[in-house]
N, C-alpha and C positions, 0 to 999 in steps of 0.2 A: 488265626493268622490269615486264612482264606478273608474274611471281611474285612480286614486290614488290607489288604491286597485290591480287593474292589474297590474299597473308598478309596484308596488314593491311583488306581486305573480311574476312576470317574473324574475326581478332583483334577488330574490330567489333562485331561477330557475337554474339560469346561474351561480349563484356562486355556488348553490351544484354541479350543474354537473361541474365544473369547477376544486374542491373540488375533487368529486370523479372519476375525470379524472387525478389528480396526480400523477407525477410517482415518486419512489423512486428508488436512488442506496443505495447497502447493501455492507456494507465494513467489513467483518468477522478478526480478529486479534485474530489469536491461540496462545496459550501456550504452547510454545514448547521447556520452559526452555528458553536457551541461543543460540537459534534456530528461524531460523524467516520463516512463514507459514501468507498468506492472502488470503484471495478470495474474489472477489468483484461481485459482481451481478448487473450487470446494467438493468436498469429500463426494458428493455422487456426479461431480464431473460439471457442473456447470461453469461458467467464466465469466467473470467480469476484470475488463482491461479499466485500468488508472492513466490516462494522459497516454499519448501516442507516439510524443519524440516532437523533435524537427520534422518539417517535409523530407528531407533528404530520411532522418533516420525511421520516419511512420512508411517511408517505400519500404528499407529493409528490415523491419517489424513482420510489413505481410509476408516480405519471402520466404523471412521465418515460419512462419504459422502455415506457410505453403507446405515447405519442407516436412514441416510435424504434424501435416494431417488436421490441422486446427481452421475448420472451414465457418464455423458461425460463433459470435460472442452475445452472449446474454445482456448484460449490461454494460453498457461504454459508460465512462466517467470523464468528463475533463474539470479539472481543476482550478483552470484558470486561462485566458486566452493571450494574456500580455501583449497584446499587438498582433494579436491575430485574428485579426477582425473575415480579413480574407478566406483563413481557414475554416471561418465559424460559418460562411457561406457554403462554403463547400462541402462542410459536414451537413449543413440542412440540404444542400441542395442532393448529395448522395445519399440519404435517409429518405427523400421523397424519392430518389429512381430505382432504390431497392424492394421498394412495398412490401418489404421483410422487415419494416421496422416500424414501430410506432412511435406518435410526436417526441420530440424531443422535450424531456422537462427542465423547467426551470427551476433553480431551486434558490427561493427569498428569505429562508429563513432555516429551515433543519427538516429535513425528511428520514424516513429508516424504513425498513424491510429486514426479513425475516429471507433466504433463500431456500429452505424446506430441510434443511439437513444437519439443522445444528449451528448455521453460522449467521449472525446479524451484520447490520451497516447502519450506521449511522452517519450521517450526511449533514455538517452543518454548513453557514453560510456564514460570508461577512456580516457586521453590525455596522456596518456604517453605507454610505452612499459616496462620500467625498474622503480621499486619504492624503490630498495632495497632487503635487506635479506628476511623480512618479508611481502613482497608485495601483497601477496592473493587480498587481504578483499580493498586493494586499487584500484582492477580492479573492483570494486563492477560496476554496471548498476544503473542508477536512472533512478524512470518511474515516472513520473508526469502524475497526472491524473486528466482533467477538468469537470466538472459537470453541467450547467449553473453557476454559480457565484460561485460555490466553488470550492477549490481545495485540491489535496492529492497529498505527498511527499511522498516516498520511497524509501529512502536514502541508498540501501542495508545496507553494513556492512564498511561503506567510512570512513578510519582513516583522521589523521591530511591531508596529502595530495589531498585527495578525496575531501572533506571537502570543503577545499583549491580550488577547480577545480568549483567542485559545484555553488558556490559565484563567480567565475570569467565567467561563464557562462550566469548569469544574475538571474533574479527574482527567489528567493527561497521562499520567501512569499506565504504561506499556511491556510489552515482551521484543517487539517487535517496532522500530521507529523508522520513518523515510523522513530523514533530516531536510526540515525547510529550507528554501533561499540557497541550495547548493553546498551550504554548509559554513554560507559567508556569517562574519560575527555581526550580530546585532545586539544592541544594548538588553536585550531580553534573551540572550542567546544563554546564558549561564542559571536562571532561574527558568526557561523551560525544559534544558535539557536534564536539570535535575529534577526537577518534578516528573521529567517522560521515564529517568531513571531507565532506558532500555536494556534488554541481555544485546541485543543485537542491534545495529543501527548501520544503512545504509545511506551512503551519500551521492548523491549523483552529480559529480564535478567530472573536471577530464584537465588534462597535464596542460592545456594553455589557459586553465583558467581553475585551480585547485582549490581545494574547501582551505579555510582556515585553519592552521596550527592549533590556536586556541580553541576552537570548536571542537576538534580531533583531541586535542589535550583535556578537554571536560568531559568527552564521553566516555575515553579512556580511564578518568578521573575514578566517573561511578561503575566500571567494570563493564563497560559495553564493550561486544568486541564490535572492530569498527571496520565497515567493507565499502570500496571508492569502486565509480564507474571507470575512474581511469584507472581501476585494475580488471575492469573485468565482469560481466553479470552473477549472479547467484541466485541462488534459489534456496528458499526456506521452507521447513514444512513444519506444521502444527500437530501432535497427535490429541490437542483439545487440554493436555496437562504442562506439554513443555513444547520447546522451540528448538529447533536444530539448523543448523546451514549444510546444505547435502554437497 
């Protein structure tokens, strides 16, 4: 009876430290209207911010980060400049007056990194050069990001063609999705959101300019639960098996 008593004091033992040796990544989804802003925090505390907002909403991003003690970011990501040629100046020009930062990369094709602690990125680019009149938001950057068994989508702002690209790429199957294009329908809007197949899917709209019904109606379709910036930001966290919204 005593060695029964120790095996399972030890077996205790090992699962609470096991338990309290858990790591979690933290996947922040701001409100930034019709504007898309993330930071992720991976399990020993690094960061990498996704897209910054508006001018107006990238001021109250830093006040944030003022507030929360969050004074340097690992890796900046933008996804797409859509007319923001301006800001693209002013990002290099703030990267050269920091000299806390090195060149800024370009990325022509797919890059990836490893961040030391269990979590990957994957980085691709457009396939084309020319999308048309309205092409911005078609050069968007997708970062896929692995976790142990879960995954996150970051679809910047990818219209029909992007979309399009995405899917011929290969596996878009997720845990975690940031709905492209706002959440507007595009003719690929119904075959990628079923391939992305998410538990969770974020949209970044706002009340004068709302994601589509039918978009919200197909993720709903395949059991995503579905969270709008014109309700409000969220945060998700990863323990490397499942996905939760805190």
């Amino acid at each position: 009876m005593k060695k029964r008593w120790i095996l399972f004091v030890t077996l205790m033992l090992i699962l609470l430290t096991a338990c309290a040796g858990a790591q979690e990544l933290r996947v922040d989804f701001y409100d930034m209207g019709k504007a898309d802003a993330m930071l992720i925090t991976t399990p020993s505390g690094k960061r990498i911010l996704i897209d910054t907002g508006t001018n107006k909403g990238g001021k109250a991003l830093v006040s944030r980060f003022e507030k929360e003690d969050i004074e340097t970011i690992d890796v900046m990501i933008i996804t797409h400049y859509d007319k923001d040629s301006k800001q693209h100046d002013q990002f290099v020009e703030a990267l050269d007056e920091s000299g806390a930062a090195s060149n800024p990369m370009k990325i022509g094709s797919q890059t990836a990194f490893d961040t030391g602690d269990g979590v990957s990125v994957h980085i691709t680019a457009a396939h084309q050069n020319f999308y048309g009149r309205d092409e911005e938001n078609d050069f968007s950057l997708a970062v896929r990001l692995t976790y142990g068994d879960t995954k996150f989508l970051f679809a910047g702002d990818a219209e029909d063609p992007r979309q399009r690209e995405l899917l011929e790429e290969g596996d878009v199957s997720c845990d975690v999705l940031k709905v492209p294009y706002h959440g507007r329908l595009v003719n690929a809007s119904e075959r990628f959101l079923k391939a992305a197949s998410p538990k969770i899917a974020f949209i970044p709209d706002s009340a004068e300019d709302p994601a589509s019904p039918v978009v919200i109606g197909i993720l709903e379709e395949i059991g995503a639960k579905v969270y709008r910036a014109k309700d409000g930001s969220i945060a998700v966290v990863s323990d490397g098996k499942d996905v939760k919204v805190l």
